[in-house]
MMTF fields as JSON, N, C-alpha, C and O atoms, coordinates in Angstrom:
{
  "mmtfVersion": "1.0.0",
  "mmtfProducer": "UNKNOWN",
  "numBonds": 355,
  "numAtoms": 356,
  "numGroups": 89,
  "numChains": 1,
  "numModels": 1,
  "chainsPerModel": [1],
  "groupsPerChain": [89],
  "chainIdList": ["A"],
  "bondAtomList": [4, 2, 8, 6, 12, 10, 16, 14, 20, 18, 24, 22, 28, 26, 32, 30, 36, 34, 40, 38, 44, 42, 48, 46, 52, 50, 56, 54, 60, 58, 64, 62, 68, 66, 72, 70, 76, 74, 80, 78, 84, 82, 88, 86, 92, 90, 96, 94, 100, 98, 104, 102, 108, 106, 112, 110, 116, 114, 120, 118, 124, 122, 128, 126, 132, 130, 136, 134, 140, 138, 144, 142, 148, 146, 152, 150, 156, 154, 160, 158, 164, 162, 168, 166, 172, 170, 176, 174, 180, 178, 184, 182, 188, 186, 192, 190, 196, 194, 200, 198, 204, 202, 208, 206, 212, 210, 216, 214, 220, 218, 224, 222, 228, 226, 232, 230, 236, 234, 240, 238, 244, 242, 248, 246, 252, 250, 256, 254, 260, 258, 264, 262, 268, 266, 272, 270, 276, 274, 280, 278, 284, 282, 288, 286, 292, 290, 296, 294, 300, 298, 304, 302, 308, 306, 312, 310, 316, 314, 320, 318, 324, 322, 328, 326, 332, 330, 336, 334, 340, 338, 344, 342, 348, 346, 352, 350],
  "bondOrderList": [1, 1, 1, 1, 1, 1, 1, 1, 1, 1, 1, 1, 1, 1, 1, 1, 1, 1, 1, 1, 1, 1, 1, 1, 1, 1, 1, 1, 1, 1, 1, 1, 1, 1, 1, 1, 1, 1, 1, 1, 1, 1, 1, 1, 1, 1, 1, 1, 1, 1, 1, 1, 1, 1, 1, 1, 1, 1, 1, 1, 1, 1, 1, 1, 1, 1, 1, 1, 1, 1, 1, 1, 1, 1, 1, 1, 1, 1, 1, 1, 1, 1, 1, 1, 1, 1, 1, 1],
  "groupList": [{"groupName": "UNK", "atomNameList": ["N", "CA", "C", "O"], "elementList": ["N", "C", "C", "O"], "formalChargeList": [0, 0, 0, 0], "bondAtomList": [1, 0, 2, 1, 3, 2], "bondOrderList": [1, 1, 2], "singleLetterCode": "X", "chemCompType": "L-PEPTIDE LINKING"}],
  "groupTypeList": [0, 0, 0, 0, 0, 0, 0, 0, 0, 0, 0, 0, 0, 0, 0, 0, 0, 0, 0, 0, 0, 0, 0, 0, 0, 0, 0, 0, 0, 0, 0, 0, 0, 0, 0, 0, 0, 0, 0, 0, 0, 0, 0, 0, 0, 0, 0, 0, 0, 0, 0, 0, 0, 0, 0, 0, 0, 0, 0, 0, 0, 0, 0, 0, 0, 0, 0, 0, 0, 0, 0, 0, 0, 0, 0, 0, 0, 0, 0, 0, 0, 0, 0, 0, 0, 0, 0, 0, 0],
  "groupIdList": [1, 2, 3, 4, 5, 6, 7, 8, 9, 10, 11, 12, 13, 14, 15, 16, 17, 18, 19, 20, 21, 22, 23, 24, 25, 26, 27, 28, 29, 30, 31, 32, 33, 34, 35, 36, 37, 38, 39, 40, 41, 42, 43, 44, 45, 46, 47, 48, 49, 50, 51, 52, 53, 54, 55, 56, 57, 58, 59, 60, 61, 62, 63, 64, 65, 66, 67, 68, 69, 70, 71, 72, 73, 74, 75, 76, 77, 78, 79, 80, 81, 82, 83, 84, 85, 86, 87, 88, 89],
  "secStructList": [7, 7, 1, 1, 7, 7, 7, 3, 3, 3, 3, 7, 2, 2, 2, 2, 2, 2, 2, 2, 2, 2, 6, 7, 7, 7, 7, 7, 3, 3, 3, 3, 7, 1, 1, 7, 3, 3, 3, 3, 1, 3, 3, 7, 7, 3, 3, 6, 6, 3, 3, 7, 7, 7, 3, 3, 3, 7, 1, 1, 1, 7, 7, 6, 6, 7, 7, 1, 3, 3, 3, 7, 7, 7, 1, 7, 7, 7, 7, 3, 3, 3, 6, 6, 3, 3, 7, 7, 7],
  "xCoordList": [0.848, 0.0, 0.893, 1.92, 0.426, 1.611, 1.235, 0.223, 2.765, 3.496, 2.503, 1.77, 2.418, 1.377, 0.085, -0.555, -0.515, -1.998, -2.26, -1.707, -3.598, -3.359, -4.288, -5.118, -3.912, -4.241, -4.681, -4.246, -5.937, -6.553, -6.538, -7.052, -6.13, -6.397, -7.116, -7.0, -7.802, -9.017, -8.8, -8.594, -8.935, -9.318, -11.031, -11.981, -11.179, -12.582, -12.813, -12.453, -13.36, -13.944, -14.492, -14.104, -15.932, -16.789, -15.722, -15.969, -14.78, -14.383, -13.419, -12.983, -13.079, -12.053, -13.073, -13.066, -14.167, -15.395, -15.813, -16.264, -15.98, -16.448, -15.594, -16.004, -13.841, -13.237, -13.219, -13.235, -13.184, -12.638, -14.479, -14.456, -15.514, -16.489, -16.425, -16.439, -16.364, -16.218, -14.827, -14.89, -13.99, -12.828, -11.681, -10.923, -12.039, -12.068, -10.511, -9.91, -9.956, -8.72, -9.09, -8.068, -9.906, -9.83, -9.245, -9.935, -8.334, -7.989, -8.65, -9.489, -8.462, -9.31, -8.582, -8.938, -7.301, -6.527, -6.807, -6.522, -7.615, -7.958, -7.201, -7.473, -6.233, -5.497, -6.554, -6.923, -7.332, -7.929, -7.196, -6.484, -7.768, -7.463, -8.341, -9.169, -8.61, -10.257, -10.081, -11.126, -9.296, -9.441, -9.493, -10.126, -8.548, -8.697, -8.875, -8.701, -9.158, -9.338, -8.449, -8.854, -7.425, -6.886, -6.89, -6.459, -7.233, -7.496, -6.028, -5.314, -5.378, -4.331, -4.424, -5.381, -3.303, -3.102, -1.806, -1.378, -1.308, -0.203, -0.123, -0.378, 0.191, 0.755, 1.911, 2.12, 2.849, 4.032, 4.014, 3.65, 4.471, 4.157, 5.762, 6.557, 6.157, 7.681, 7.631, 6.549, 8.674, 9.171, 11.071, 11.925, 11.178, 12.282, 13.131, 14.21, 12.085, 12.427, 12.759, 13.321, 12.715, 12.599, 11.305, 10.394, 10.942, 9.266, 9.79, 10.662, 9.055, 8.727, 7.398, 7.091, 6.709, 5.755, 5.228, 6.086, 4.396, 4.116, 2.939, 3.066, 1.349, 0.475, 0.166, -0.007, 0.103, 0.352, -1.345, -2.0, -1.75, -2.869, -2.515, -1.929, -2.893, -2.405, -3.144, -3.048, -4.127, -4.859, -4.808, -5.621, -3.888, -3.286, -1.973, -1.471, -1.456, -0.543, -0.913, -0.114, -2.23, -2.448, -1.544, -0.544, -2.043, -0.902, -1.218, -2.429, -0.885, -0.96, -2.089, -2.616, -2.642, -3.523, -4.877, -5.98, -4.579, -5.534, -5.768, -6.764, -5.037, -5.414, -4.758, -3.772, -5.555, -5.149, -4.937, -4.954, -4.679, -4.507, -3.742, -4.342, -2.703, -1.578, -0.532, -0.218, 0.03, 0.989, 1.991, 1.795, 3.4, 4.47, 5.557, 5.72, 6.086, 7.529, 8.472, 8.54, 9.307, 10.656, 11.012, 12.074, 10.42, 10.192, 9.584, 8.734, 10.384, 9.783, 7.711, 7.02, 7.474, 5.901, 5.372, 5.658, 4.335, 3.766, 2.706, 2.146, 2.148, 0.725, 0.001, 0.325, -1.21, -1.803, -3.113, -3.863, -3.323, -4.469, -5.954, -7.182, -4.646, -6.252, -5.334, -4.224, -6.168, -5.935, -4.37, -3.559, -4.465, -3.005, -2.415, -1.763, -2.924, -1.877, -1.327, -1.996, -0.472, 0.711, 1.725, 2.568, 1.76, 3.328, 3.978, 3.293, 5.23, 6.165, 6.404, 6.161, 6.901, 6.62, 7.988, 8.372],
  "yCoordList": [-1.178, 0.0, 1.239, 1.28, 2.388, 3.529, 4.096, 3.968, 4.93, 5.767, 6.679, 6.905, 7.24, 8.79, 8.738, 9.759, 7.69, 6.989, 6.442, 5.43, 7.437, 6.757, 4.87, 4.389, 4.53, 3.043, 2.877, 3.285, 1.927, 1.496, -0.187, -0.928, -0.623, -1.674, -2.344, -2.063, -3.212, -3.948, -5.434, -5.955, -5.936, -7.221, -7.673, -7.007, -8.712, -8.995, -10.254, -11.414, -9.848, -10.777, -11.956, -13.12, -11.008, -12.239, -13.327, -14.487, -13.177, -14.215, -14.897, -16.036, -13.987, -15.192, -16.437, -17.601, -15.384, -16.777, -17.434, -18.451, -17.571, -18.326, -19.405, -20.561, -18.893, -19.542, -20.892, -22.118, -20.073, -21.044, -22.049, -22.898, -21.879, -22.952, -23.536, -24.756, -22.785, -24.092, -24.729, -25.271, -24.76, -24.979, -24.639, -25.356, -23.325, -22.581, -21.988, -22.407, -21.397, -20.391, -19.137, -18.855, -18.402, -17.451, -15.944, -15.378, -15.104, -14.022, -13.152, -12.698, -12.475, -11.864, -10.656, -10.329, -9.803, -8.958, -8.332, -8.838, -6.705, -6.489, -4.87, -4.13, -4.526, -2.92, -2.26, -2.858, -1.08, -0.383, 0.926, 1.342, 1.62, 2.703, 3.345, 2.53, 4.364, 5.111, 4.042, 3.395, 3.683, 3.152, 1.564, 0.973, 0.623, -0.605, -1.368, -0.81, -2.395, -3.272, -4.6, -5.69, -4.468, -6.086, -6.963, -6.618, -7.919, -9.235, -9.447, -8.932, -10.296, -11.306, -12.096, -12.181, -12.569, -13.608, -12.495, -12.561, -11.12, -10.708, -9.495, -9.425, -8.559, -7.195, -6.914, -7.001, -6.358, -5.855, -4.714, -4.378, -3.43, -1.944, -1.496, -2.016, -0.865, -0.531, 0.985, 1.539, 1.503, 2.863, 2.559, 1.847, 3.297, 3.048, 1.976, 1.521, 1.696, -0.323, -0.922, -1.952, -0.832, -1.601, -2.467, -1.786, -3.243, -3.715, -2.749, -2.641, -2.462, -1.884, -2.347, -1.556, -2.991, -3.651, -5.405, -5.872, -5.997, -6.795, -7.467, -7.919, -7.648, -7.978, -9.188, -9.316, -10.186, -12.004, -12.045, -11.367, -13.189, -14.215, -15.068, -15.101, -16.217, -17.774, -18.408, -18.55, -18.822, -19.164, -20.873, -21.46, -21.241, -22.523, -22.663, -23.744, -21.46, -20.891, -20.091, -19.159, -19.703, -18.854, -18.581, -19.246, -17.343, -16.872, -17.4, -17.6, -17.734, -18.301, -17.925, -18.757, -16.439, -15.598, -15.921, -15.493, -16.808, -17.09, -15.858, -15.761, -15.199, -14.204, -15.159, -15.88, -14.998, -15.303, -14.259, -14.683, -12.709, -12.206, -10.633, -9.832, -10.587, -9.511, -8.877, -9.294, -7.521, -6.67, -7.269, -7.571, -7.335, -7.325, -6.042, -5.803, -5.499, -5.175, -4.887, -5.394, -4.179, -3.915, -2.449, -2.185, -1.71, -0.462, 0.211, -0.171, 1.333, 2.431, 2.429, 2.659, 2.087, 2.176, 3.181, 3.007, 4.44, 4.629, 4.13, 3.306, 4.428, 3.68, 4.623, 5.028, 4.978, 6.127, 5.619, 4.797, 6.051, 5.367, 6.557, 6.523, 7.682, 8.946, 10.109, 10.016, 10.95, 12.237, 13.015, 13.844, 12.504, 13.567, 12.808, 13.196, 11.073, 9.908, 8.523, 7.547, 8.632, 7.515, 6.851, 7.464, 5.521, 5.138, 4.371, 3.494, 4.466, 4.143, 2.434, 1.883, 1.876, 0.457, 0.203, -0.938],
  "zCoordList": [0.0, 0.0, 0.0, 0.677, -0.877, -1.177, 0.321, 1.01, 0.574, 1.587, 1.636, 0.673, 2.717, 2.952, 2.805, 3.054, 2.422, 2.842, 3.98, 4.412, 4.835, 5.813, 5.884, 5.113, 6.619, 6.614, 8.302, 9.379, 7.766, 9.258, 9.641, 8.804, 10.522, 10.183, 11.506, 12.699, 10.915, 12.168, 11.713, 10.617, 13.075, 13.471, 13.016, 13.427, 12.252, 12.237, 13.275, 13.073, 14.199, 15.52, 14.665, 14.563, 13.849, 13.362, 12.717, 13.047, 12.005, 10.998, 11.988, 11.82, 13.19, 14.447, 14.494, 14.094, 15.359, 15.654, 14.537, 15.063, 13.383, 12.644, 12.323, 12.213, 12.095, 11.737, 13.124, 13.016, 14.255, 14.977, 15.296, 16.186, 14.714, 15.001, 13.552, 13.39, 12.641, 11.506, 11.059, 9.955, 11.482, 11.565, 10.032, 9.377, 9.972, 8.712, 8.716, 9.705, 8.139, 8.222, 7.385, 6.759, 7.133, 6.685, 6.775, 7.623, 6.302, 7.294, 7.65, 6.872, 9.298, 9.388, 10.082, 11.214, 9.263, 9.37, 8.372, 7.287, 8.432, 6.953, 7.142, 8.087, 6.057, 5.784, 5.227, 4.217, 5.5, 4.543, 4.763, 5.677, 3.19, 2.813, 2.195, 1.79, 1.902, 1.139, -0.085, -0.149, -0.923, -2.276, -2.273, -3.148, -0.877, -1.033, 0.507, 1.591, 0.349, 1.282, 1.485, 1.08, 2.026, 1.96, 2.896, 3.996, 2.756, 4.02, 4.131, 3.271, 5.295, 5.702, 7.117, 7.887, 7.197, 8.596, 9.432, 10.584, 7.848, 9.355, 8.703, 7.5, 9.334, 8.805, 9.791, 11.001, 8.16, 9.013, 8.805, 7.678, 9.989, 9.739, 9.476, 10.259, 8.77, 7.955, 8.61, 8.803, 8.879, 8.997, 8.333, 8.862, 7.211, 6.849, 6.563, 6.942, 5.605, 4.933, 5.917, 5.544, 7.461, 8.748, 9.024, 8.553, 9.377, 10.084, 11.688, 12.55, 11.416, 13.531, 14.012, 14.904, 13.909, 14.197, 13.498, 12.749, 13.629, 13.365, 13.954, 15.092, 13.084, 13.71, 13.037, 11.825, 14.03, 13.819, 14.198, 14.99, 13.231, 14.013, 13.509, 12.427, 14.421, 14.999, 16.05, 17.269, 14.872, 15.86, 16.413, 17.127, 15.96, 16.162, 16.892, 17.201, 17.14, 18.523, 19.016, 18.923, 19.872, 20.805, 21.879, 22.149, 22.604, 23.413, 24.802, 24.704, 25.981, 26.72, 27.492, 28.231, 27.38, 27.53, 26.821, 27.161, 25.704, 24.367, 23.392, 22.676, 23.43, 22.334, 21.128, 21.284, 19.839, 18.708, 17.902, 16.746, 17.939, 17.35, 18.127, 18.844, 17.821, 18.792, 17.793, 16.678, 18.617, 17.632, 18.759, 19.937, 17.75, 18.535, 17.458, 16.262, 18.822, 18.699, 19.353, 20.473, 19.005, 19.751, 19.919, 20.483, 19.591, 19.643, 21.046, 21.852, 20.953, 22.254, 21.883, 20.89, 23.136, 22.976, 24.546, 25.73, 23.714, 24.728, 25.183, 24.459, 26.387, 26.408, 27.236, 28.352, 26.422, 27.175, 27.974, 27.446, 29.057, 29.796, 29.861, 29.939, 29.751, 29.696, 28.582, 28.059, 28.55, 27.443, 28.214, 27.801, 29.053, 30.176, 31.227, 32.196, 30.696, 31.56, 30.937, 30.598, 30.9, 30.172, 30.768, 31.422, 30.611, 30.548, 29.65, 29.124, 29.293, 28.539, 28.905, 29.979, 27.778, 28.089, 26.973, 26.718]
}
């Protein structure tokens, strides 16, 4: 997807649950942008031909937590809890 578009991307619940009662794999990681829509199983987010992020589903390695679907990285992350409270993680 071109640079300087912004991009949203959502988790589709329904297609977790469906997949996981009909024992389906469909992805349900979708990039949009005003012009397209793309499904997957992962997105990697790039800043300077780097990945700095990475959003996995696996739902056949859940996390010990059971989430089947999580961002990982290695990057400075803030985490804001209100409009004027944060911490760094």
């Amino acid at each position: 997807m071109p640079h300087g578009i912004i991009k949203r991307i959502h988790i589709n619940q329904h297609k977790i649950k469906s997949n996981s009662k009909h024992g389906a794999d469909e992805p349900v990681i979708t990039c949009k942008t005003s012009k397209e829509n793309v499904y997957g199983r992962m997105v990697e987010i790039y800043h300077e031909d780097q990945v700095v992020a990475t959003i996995k589903y696996e739902p056949n390695k859940p996390l010990s937590c059971g989430a089947k679907v999580w961002v990982e990285t290695t990057n400075h992350c803030v985490v804001w809890e209100s409009e004027n409270q944060y911490q760094e993680a």
